[in-house]
Every structure is written in structure tokens, then in C-alpha cells.
Backbone atoms as SQL, in Angstrom:
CREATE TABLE atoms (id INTEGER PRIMARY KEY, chain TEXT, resi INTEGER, resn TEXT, atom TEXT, x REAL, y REAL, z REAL);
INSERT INTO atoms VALUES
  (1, 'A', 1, 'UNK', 'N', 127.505, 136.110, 123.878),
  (2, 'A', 1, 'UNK', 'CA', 128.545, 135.598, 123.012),
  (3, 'A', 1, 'UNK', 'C', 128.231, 136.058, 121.601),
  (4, 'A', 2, 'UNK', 'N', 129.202, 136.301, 121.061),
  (5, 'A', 2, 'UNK', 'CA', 128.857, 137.042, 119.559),
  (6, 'A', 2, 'UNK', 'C', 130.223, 136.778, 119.104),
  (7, 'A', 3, 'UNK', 'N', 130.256, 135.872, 117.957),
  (8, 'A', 3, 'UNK', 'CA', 131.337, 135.704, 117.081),
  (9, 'A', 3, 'UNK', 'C', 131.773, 136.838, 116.236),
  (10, 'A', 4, 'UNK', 'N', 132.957, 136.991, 116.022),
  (11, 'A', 4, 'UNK', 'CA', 133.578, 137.451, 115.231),
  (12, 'A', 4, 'UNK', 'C', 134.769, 137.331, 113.961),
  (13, 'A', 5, 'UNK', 'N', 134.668, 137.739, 112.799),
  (14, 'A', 5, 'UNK', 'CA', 135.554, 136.850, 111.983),
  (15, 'A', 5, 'UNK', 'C', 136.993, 137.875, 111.829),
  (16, 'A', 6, 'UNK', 'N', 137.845, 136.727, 112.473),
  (17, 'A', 6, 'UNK', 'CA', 138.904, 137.616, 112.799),
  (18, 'A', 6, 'UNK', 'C', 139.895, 137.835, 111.983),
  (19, 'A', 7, 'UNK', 'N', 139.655, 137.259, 110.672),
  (20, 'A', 7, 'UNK', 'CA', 140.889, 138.164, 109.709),
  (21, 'A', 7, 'UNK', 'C', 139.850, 138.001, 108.403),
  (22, 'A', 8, 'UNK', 'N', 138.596, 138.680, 108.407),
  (23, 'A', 8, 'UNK', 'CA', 138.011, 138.917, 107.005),
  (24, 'A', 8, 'UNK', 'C', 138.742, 139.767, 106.049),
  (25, 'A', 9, 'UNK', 'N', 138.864, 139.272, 104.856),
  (26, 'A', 9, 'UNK', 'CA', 139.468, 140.366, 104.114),
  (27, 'A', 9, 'UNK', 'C', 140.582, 139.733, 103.529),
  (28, 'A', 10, 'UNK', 'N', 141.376, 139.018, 104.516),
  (29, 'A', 10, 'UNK', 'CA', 142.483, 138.385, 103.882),
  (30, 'A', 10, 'UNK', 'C', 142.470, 137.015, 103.372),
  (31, 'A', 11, 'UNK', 'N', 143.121, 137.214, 101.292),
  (32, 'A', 11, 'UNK', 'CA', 142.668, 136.453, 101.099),
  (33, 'A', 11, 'UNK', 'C', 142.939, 135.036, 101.399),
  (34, 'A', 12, 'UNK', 'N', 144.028, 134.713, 101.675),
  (35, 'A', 12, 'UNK', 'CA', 144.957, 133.006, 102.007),
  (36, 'A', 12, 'UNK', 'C', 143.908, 132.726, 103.633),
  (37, 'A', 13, 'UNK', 'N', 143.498, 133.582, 104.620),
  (38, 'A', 13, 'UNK', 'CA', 142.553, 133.392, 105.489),
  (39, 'A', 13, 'UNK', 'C', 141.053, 132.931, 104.585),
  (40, 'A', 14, 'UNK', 'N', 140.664, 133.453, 103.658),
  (41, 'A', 14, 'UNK', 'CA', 139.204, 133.129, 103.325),
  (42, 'A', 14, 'UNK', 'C', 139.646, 132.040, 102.386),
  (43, 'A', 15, 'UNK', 'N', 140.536, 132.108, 101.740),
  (44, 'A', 15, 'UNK', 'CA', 141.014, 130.719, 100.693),
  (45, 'A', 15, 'UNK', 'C', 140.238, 129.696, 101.596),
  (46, 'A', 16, 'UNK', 'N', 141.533, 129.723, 103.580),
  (47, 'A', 16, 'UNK', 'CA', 141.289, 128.230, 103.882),
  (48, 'A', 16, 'UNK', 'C', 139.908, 128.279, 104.891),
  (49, 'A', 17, 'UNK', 'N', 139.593, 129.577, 105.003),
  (50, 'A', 17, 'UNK', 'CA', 137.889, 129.356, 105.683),
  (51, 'A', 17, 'UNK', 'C', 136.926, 128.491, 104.661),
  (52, 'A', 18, 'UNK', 'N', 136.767, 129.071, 103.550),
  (53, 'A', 18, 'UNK', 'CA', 136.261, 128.280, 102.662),
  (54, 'A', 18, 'UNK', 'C', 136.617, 126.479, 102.233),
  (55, 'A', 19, 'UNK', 'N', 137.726, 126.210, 102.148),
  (56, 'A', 19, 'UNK', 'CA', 138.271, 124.752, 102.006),
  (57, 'A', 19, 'UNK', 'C', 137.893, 124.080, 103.482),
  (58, 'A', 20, 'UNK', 'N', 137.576, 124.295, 104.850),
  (59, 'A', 20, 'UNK', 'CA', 137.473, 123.788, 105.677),
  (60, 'A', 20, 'UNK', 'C', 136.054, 123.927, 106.211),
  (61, 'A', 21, 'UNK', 'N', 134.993, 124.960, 105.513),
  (62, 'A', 21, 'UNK', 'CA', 134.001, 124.803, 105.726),
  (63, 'A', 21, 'UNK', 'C', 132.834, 124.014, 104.463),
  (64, 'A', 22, 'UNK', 'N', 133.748, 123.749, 103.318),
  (65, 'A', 22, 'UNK', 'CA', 133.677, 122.642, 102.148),
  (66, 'A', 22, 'UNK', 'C', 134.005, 121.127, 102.923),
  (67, 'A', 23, 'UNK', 'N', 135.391, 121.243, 103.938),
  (68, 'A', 23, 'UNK', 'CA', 135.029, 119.447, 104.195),
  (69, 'A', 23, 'UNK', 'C', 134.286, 119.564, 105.458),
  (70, 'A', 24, 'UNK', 'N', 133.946, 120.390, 105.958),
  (71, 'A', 24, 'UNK', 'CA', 132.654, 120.141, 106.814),
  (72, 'A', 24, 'UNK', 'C', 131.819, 119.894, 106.218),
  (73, 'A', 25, 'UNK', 'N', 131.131, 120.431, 105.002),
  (74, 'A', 25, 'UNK', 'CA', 129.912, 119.792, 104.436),
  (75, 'A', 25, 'UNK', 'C', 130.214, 118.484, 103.751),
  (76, 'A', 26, 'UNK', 'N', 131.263, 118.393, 103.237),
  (77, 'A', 26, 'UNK', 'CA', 131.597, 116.936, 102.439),
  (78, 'A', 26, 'UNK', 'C', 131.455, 115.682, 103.946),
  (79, 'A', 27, 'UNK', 'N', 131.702, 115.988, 105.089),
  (80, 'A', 27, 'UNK', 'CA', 131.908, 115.091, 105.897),
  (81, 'A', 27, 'UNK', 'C', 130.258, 114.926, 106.407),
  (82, 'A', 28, 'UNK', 'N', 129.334, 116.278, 106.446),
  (83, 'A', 28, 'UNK', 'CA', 128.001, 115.720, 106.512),
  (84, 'A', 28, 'UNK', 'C', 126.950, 115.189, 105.776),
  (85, 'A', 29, 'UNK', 'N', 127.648, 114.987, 104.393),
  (86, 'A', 29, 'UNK', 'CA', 126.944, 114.267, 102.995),
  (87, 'A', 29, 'UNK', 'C', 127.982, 113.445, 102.977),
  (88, 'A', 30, 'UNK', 'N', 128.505, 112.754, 103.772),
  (89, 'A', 30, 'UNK', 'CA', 128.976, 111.124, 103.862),
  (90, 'A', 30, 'UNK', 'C', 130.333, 110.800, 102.839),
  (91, 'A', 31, 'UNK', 'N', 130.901, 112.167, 102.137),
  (92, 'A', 31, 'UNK', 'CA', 131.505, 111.846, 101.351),
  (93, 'A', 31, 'UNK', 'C', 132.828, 112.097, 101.478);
């Protein structure tokens, strides 16, 4: 198994990769 990121590059894709891997960390620092 080997991930792949399937629309790198585009930015409204990395906008919401980034905002959803921000409330993953906000949700494991309790906040």
C-alpha cells in the first residue's frame, strides 16, 4: 500500500488539505 496525493498542486485542493489536517490537530490538543 503506498499513498498517493491525488490532486497536489492544486491550490483550493491544498487550501482544504491543510484546513482539515489543522482540525485534526486542533481535535488532538482538546481544542
Amino acid at each position: 500500500w503506498h499513498w498517493v496525493k491525488g490532486h497536489a498542486g492544486h491550490a483550493l485542493n491544498e487550501r482544504a488539505d491543510g484546513l482539515a489536517n489543522r482540525g485534526i490537530e486542533d481535535m488532538k490538543a482538546g481544542r
